[in-house]
C-alpha positions as CSV (number, residue, x, y, z in Angstrom):
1,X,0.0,0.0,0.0
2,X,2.6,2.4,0.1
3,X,5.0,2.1,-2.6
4,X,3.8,5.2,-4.7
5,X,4.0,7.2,-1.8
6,X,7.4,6.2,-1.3
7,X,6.8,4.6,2.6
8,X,8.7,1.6,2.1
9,X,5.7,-1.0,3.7
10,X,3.1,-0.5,5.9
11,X,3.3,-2.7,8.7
12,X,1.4,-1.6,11.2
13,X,-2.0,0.8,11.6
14,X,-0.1,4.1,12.3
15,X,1.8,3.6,8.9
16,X,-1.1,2.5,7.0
17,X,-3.0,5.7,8.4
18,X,0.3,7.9,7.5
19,X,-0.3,5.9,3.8
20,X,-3.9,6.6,3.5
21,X,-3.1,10.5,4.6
22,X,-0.7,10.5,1.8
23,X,-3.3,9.2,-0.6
24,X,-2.3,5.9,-0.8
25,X,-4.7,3.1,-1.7
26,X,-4.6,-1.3,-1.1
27,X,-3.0,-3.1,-4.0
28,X,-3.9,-6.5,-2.6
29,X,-7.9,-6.1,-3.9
30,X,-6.8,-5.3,-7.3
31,X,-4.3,-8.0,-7.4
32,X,-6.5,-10.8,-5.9
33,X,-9.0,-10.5,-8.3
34,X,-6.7,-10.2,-11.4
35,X,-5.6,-13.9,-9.7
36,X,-8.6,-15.0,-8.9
37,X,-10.2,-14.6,-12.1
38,X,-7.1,-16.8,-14.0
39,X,-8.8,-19.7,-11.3
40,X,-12.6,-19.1,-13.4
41,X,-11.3,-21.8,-15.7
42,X,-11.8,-24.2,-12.9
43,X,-14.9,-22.7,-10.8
44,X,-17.0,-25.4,-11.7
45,X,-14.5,-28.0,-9.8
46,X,-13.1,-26.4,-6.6
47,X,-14.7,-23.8,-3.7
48,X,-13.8,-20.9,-2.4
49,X,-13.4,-20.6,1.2
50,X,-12.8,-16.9,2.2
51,X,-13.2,-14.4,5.2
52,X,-15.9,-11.4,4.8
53,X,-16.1,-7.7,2.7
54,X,-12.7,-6.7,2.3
55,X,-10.5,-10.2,3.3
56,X,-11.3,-11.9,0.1
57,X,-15.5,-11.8,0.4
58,X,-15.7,-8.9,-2.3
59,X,-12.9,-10.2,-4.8
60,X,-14.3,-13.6,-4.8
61,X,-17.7,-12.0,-5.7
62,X,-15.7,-9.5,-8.3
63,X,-13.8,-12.7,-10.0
64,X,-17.7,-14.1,-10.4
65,X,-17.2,-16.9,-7.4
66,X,-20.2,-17.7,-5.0
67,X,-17.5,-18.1,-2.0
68,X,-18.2,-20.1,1.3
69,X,-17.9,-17.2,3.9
70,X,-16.0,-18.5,7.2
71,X,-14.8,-16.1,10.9
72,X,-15.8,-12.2,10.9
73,X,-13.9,-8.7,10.8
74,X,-14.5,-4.9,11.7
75,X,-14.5,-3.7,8.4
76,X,-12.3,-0.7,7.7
77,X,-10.3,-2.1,10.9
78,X,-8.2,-5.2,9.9
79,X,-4.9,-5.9,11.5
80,X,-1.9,-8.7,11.1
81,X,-4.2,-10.6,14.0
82,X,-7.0,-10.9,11.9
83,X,-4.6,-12.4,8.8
84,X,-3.4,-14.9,11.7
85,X,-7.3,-15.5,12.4
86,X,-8.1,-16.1,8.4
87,X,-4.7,-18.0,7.7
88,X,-5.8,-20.4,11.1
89,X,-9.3,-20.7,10.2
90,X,-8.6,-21.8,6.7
91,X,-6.3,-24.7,7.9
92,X,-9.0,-25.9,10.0
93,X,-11.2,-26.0,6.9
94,X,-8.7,-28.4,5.6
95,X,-8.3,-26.3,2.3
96,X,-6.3,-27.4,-0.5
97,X,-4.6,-24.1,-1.1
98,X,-4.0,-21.5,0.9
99,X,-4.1,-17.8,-1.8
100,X,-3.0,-14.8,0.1
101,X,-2.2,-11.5,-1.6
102,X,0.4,-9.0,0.0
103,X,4.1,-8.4,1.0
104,X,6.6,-10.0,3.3
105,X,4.8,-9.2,6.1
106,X,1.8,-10.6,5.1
107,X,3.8,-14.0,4.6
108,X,5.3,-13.5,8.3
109,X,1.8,-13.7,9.4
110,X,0.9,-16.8,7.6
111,X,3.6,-18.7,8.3
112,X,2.9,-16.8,12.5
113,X,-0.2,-18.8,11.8
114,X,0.1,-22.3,9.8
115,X,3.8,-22.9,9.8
116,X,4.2,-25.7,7.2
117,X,0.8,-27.2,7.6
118,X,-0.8,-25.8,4.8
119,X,0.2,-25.5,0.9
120,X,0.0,-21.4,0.5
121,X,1.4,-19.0,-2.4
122,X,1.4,-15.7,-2.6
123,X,0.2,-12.8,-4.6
124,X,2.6,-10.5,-5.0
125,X,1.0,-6.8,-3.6
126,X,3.5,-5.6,-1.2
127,X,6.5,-3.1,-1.3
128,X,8.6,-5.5,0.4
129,X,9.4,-8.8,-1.4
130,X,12.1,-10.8,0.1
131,X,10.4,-14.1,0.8
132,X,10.3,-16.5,-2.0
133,X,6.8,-17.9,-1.7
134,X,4.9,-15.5,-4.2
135,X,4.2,-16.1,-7.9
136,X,6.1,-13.4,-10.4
137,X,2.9,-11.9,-11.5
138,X,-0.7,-11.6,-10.1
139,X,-1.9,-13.6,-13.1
140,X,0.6,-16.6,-12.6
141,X,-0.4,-16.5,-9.3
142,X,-3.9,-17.8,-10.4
143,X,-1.8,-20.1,-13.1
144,X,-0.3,-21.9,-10.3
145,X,-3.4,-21.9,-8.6
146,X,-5.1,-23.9,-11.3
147,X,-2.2,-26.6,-12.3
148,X,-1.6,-27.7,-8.3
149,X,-5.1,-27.7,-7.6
150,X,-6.1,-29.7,-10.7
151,X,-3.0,-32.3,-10.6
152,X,-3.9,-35.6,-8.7
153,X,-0.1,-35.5,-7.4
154,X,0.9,-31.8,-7.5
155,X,5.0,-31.6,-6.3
156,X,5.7,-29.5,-3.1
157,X,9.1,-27.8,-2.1
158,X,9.1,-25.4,1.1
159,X,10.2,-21.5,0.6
160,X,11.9,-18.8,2.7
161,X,9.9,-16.2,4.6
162,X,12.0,-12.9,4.7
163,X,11.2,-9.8,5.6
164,X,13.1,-6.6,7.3
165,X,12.6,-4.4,9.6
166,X,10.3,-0.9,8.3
167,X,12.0,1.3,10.5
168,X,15.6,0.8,9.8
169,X,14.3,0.2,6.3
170,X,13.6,4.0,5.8
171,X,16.9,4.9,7.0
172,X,18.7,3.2,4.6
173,X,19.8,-0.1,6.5
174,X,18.4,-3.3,4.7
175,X,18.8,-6.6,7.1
176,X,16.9,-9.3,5.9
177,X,16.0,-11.9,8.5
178,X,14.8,-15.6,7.7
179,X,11.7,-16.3,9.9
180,X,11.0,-19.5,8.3
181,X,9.5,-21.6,5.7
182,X,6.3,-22.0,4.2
183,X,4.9,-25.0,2.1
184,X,3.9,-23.7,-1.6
185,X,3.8,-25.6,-5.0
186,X,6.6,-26.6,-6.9
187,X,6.4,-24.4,-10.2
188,X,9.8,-22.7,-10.3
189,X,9.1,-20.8,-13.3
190,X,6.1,-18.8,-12.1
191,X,7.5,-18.3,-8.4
192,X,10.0,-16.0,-7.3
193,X,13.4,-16.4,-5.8
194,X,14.3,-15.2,-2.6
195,X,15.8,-11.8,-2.7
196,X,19.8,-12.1,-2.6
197,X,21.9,-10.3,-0.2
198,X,23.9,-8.7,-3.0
199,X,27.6,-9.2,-4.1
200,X,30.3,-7.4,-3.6
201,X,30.9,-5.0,-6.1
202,X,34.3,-3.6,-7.1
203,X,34.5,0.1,-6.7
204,X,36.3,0.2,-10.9
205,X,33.1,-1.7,-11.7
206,X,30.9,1.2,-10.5
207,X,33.0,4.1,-11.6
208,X,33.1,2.2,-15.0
209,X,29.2,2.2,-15.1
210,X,29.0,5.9,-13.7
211,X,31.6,7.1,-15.9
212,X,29.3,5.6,-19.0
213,X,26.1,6.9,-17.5
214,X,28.0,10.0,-17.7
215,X,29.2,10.1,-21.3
216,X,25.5,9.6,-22.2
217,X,24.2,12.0,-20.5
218,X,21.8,14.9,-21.3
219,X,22.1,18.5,-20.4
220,X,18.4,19.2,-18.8
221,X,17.4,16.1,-18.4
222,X,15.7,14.6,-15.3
223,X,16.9,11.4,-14.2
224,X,15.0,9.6,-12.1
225,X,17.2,6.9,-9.9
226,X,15.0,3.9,-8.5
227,X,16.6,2.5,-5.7
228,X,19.1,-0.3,-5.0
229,X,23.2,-0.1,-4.0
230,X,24.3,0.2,-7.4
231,X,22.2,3.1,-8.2
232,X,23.6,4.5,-4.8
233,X,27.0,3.7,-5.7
234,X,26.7,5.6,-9.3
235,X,25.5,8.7,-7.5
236,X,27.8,8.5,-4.9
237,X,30.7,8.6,-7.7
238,X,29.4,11.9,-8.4
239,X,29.6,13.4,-5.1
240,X,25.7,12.8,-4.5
241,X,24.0,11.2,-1.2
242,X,21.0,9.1,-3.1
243,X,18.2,7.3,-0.7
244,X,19.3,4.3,-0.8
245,X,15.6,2.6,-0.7
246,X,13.8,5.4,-2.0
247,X,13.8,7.3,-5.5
248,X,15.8,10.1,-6.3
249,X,15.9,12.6,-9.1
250,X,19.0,14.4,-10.6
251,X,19.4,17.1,-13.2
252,X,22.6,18.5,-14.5
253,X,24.8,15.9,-12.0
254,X,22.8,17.9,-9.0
255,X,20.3,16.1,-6.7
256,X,16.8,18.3,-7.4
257,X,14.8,15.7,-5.1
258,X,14.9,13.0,-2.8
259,X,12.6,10.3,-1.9
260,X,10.3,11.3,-4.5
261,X,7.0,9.4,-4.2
262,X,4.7,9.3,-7.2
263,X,2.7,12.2,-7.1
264,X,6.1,14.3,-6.9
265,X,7.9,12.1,-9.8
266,X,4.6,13.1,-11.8
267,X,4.6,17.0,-10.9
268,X,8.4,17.1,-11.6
269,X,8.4,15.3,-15.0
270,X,5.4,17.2,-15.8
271,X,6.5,18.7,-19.0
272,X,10.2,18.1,-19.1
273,X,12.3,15.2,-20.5
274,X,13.6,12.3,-18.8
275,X,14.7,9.1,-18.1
276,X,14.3,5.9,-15.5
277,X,17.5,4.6,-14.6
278,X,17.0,1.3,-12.4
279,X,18.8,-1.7,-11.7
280,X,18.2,-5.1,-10.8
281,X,17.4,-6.7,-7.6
282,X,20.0,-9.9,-7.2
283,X,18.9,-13.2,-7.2
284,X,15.2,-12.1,-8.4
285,X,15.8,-10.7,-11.5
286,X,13.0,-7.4,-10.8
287,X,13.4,-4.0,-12.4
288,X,10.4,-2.9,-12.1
289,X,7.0,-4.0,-9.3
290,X,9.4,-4.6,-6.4
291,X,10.4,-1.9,-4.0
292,X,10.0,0.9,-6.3
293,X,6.3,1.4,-7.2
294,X,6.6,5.1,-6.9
295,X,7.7,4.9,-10.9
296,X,4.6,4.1,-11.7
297,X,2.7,2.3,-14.8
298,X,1.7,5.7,-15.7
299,X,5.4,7.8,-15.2
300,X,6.4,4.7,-17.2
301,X,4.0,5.1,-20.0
302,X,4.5,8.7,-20.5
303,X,8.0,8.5,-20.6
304,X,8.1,5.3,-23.0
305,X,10.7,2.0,-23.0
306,X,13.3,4.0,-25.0
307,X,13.8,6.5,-21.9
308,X,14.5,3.8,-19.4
309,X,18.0,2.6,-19.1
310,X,19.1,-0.7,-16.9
311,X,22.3,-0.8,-15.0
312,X,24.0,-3.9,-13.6
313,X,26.9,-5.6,-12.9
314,X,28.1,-8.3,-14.7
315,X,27.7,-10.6,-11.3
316,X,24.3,-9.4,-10.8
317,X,23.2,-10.9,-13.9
318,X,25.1,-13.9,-13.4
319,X,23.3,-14.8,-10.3
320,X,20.3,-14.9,-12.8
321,X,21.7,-18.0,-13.8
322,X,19.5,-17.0,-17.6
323,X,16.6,-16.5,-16.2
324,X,15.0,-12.9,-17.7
325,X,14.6,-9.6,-16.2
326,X,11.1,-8.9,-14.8
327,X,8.3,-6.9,-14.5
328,X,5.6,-6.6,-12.3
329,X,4.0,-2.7,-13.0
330,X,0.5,-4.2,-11.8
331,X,-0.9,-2.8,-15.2
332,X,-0.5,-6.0,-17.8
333,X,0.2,-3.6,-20.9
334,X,2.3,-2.0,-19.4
335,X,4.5,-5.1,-18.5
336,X,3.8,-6.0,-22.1
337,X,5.0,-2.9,-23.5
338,X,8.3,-3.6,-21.3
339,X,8.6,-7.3,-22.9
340,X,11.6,-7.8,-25.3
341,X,15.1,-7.4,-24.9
342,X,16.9,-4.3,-22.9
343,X,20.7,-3.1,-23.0
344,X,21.8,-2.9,-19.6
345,X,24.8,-0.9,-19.1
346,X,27.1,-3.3,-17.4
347,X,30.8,-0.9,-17.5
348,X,32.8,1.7,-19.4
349,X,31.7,1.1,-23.2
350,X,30.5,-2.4,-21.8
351,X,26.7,-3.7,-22.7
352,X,24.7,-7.0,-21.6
353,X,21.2,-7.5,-24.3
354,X,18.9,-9.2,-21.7
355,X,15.4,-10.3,-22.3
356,X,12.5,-8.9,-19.9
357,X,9.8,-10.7,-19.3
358,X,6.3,-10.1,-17.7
């Protein structure tokens, strides 16, 4: 809920109120549905078991399911106990599949509440996405969905539960913990990895990618920096301080703003050129839909695929071991229009063509 506004996550009720202050609005509803209606192709041979109004009841009823309404909720007051609640209450229904939409907090409650007892997966609708038991997309969420529950013996493997601390988090310090594992189905190419602590990367390696940034550059310009440490790196080359796990925007090799969230990015860009530079998160393979939603479908759109530029290093995309580049926008043209092959700036005169895929 609040990536475009730039908050990092919103665990807990004070930081969804700050979200919701901001303007921010639930990504999880949208998500589910978009999920849930990939799982129509099998409504006539499985039932939906689901808590009421805004836990699943209304995007059930949105996909076109009839759902079996189990526990109750304050509306408008839901907390991490009543995911616990649901998650619990499902595994005493003895479901098959246990569908959840959210981030890695969400997962910390599941697992809080079923441990390995359950098969889950996870729709990805969270800022934070360390743990590796959500699908790549909403859509192969449902995909997923619809091969494990229709195969008579459907393989299993057990996935990390990450997540980090919010707080530390917006200061720039990322400390991923391991709080377990969860039980999900065994379709590698649909679910994500777990988030890699990074490699080391060689100081010439940086100042070779900064230096070719550089070269390239256009007097004017905005350049909008999505987070990560190499982006960090690059603008610390320059002499600039960039959020580390925020989005930062420089013009002329001067920081004009820092930890932009979208409603800034669009005011700024408004009716001046510029350009996305992102990297990619290690291990995962993201450059767009995880940790940096405040560069929205739209920002994307209006500035087009030829004004986005991908930096990496060469071990970054090694520890992809060939599988693509994603994307995750939430908006499936968009993802489309990011489809196809990208040249991702990898050192000084260096390139890497890599295929992206949705």
């Amino acid at each position: 809920m609040g990536g475009r506004v730039g908050l990092k996550g919103t665990d807990g009720p004070e930081i969804v109120n700050r979200a919701r202050q901001l303007g921010a609005f639930p990504e999880s509803p949208r998500r589910a549905v978009e999920a849930l209606r990939v799982i129509q192709k099998i409504k006539d041979e499985i039932e939906i078991f689901t808590y009421p109004q805004e836990m699943g009841e209304n995007e059930a009823k949105e996909a076109s399911f009839s759902p079996k309404i189990i526990g109750s909720i304050k509306s408008g007051e839901t907390t991490s106990v009543d995911t616990q609640r649901a998650a619990t209450d499902m595994k005493n229904s003895s479901v098959d599949l246990l569908l959840f939409a959210g981030g890695d907090g969400t997962a910390r409650d599941i697992y809080s509440a079923v441990g390995r007892q359950v098969t889950v997966l996870g729709i990805p609708a969270g800022v934070k996405m360390h743990s590796a038991v959500y699908a790549v997309t909403p859509r192969q969420a449902g995909e997923v969905a619809v091969m494990f529950l229709t195969n008579q013996e459907p393989s299993l493997t057990e996935a990390e539960v990450m997540d980090i601390d919010e707080v530390s988090f917006r200061k720039g310090r990322v400390a991923a913990k391991l709080y377990g594992y969860l039980r999900i189905p065994e379709e590698r190419r649909f679910i994500q990895s777990v988030k890699s602590g990074g490699f080391q990367t060689e100081k010439q390696v940086i100042e070779d990618i900064a230096n070719e940034l550089i070269n390239n550059t256009e007097d004017n310009c905005l350049y909008i920096f999505g987070p990560g440490t190499t982006t960090r790196d690059i603008l610390a080359y320059l002499g600039l301080e960039k959020t580390l796990l925020g989005v930062d925007v420089v013009r002329n090799r001067q920081l004009i703003a820092k930890d932009v969230n979208e409603h800034q990015l669009s005011s700024l860009i408004h009716d001046k050129k510029a350009k996305i530079v992102v990297t990619v998160i290690g291990g995962q393979g993201y450059i767009f839909g995880r940790g940096n939603q405040q560069i929205s479908p739209e920002i994307i759109t209006k500035l087009g695929k030829e004004n986005i530029i991908v930096v990496a290093t060469k071990e970054k995309l090694a520890s992809l071991q060939g599988r693509p580049l994603l994307v995750d926008t939430g908006v499936e043209t968009v993802d489309k229009m990011l489809n196809g092959y990208v040249r991702v700036i990898t050192g000084l005169n260096n390139y890497s063509v890599y295929k992206v895929a949705s």
